[in-house]
C-alpha positions as CSV (number, residue, x, y, z in Angstrom):
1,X,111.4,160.2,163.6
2,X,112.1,159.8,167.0
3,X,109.7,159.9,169.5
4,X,110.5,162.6,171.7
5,X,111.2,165.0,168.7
6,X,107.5,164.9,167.3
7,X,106.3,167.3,170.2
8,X,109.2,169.3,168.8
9,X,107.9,169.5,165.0
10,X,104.3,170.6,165.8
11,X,103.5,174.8,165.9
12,X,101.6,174.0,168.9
13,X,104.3,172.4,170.8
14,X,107.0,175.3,170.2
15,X,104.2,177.6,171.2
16,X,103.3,176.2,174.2
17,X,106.4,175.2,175.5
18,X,107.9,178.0,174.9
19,X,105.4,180.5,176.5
20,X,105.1,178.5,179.7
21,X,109.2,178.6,179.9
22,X,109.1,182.1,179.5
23,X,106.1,182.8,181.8
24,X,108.0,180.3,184.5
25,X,111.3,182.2,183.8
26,X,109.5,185.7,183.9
27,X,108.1,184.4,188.0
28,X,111.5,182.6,188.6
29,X,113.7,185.4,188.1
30,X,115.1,184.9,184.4
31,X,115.3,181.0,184.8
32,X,113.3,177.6,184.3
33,X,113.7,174.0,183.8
34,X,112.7,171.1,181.6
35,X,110.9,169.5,185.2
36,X,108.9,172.4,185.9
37,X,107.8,173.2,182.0
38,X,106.9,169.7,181.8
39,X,104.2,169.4,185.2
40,X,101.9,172.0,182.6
41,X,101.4,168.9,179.8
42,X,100.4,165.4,180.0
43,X,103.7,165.0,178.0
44,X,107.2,163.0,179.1
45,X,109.9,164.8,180.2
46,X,112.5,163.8,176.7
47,X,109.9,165.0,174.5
48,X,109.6,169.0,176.5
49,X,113.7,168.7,176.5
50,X,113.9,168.5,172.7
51,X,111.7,171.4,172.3
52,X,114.1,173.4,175.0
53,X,117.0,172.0,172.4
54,X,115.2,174.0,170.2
55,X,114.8,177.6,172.0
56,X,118.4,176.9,172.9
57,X,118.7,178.2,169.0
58,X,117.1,181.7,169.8
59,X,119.3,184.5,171.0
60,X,119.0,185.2,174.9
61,X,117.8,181.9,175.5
62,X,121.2,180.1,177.8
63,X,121.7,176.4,179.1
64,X,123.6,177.1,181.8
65,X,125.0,174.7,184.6
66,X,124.2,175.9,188.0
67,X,126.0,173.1,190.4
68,X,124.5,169.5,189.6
69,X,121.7,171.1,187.6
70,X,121.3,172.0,184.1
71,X,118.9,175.2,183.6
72,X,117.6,177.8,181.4
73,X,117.9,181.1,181.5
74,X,115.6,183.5,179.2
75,X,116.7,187.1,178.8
76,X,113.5,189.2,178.8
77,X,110.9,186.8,179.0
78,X,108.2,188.2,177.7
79,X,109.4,187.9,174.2
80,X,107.6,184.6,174.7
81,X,104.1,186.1,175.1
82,X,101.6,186.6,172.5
83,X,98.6,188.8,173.5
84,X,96.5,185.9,173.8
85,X,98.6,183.5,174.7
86,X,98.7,180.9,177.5
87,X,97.2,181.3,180.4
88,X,98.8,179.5,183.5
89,X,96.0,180.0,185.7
90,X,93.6,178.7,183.2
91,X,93.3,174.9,183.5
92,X,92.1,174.5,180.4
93,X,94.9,176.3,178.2
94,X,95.5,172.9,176.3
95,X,92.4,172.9,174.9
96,X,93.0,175.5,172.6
97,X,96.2,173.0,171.7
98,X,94.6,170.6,168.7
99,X,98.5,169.8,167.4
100,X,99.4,169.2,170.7
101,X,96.5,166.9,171.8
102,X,97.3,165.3,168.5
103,X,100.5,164.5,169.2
104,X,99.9,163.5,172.7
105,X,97.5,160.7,170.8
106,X,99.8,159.5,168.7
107,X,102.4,158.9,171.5
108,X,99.5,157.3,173.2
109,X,99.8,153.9,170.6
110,X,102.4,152.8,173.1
111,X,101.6,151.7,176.4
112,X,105.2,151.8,177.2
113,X,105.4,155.2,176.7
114,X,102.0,156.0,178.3
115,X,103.6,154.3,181.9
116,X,106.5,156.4,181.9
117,X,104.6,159.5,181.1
118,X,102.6,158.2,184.7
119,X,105.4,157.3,186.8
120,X,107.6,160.7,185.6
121,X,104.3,163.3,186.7
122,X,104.0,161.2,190.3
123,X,107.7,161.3,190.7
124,X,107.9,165.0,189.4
125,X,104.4,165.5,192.3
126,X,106.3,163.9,194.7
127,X,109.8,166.2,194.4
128,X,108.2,169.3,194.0
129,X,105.4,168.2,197.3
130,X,108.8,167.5,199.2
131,X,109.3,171.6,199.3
132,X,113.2,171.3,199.3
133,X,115.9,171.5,197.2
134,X,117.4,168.2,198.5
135,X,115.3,165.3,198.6
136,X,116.5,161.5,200.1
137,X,115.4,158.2,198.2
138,X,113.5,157.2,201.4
139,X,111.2,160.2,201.3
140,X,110.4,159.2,197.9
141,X,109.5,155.0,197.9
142,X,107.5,156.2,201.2
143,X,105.6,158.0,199.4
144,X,105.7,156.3,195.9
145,X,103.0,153.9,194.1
146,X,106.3,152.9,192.3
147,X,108.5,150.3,193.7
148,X,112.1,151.5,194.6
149,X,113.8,150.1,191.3
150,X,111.6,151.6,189.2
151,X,112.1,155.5,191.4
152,X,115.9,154.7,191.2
153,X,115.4,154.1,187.4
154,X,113.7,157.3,187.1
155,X,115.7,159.4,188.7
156,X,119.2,157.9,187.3
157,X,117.6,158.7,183.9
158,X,117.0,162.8,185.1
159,X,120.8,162.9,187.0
160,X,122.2,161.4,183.2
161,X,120.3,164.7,181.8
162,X,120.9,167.1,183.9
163,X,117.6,167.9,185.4
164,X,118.4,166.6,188.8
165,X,122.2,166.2,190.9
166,X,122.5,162.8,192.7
167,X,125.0,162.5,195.7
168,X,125.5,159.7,198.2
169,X,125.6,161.2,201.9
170,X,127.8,158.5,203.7
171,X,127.3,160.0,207.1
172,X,123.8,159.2,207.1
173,X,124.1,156.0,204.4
174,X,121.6,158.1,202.3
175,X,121.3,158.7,198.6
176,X,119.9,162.7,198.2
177,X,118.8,164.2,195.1
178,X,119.4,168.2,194.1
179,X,115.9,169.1,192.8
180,X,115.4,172.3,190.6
181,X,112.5,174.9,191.8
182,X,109.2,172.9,191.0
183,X,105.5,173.7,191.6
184,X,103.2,170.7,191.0
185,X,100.1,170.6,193.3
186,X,97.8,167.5,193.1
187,X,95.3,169.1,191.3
188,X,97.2,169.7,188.6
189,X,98.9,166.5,188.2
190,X,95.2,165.0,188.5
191,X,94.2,167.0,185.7
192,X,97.5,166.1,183.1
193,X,96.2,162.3,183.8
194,X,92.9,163.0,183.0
195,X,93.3,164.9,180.2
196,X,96.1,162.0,179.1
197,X,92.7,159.7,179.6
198,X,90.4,161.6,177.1
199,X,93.2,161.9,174.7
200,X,91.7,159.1,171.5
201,X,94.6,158.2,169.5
202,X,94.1,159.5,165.8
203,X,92.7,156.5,163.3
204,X,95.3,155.0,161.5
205,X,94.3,156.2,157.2
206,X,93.8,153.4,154.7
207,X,96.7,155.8,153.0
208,X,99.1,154.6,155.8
209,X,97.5,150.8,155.5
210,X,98.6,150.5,152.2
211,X,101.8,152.1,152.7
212,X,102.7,149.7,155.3
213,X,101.5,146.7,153.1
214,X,103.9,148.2,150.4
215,X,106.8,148.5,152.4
216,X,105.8,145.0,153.9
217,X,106.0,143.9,150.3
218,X,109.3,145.2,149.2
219,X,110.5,143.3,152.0
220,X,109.3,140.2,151.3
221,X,110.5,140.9,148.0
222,X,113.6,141.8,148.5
223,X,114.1,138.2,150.8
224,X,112.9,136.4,148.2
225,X,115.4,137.5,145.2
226,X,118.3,136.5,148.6
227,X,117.5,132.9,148.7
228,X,117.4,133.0,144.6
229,X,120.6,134.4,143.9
């Protein structure tokens, strides 16, 4: 399974995701984005886009292009809402998440993906603390604990998606980034890190031990008949 689809295959995940979209959409005026969903979990931005691959399946849910960006649209919003559902205003919605936590510990096995899930939520801080809709590169590596390759890399990797429009203003030498609407105040991003912190990845089973040793076997196996034949 891919990585960014597990977040996709747990109930929790579908849940959440989709009753923050259609909350976001329902204060946004019928629209959201994958950016702005993704500043309410301690999650990467691929794995929030699958799920939004999914809702794309429900009737009066629209990916729609608007200039450089790629947003959603959600016809009457509220379809999303259970009774009891999420909470924005609650800072401790997740909790009530255990498949998501869960999956959030798995992904949490690699440290690669645990840096990018870092450097995403301070870049996502830093565009949505910008307060425009146009953003240059220098505003950001001023601001950044990144280094400018590594911003660059991030946001080449949101222009290939969609999320973000990239344009080179050659008046000014600059390159500027078209942002969608974002909200991410410090507080916030502080408490996606610290919750990615207490997050223990789940024990590997002896069930899966042995399964690996199996499939470790076969292999050998398997090399071993080659150099016979």
């Amino acid at each position: 399974m891919s990585e960014s689809q597990r977040l996709r295959t747990t109930a929790d995940g579908l849940r959440l995701v989709s009753e923050i979209a259609g909350e976001l959409a329902r204060r946004g005026g019928g629209q959201t984005s994958v950016l702005a969903v993704t500043t309410y979990f301690p999650m990467d931005v691929d794995s929030v886009a699958r799920v939004f691959e999914g809702l794309e399946e429900i009737e009066g849910v629209e990916r729609v292009e608007q200039g450089p960006l790629t947003i959603y649209e959600i016809h009457d919003a509220g379809r999303f809402a259970q009774e009891d559902g999420v909470d924005l205003d609650d800072p401790e919605f997740l909790r009530g998440a255990p498949g998501f936590l869960r999956v959030v510990g798995v992904l949490k096995r690699d440290q690669e993906w645990l840096q990018k899930v870092r450097r995403q939520h301070e870049l996502l801080q830093l565009l949505a603390e910008a307060d425009e809709r146009v953003v240059d590169l220098t505003y950001l590596t001023s601001r950044a604990s990144m280094s400018r390759a590594q911003i660059q890399s991030l946001l080449n990797d949101f222009d290939a998606a969609g999320y973000i429009g990239v344009e080179f203003d050659e008046d000014v030498d600059k390159l500027r980034y078209t942002i969608p609407q974002l909200d991410y105040p410090q507080e916030r991003l502080e408490r996606n890190m610290r919750r990615l912190e207490e997050v223990d990845p789940p024990a590997r089973t002896r069930f899966s031990l042995w399964v690996l040793l199996a499939v470790v076997a076969v292999i050998v196996l398997i090399v071993v008949m080659l150099f016979q034949w």
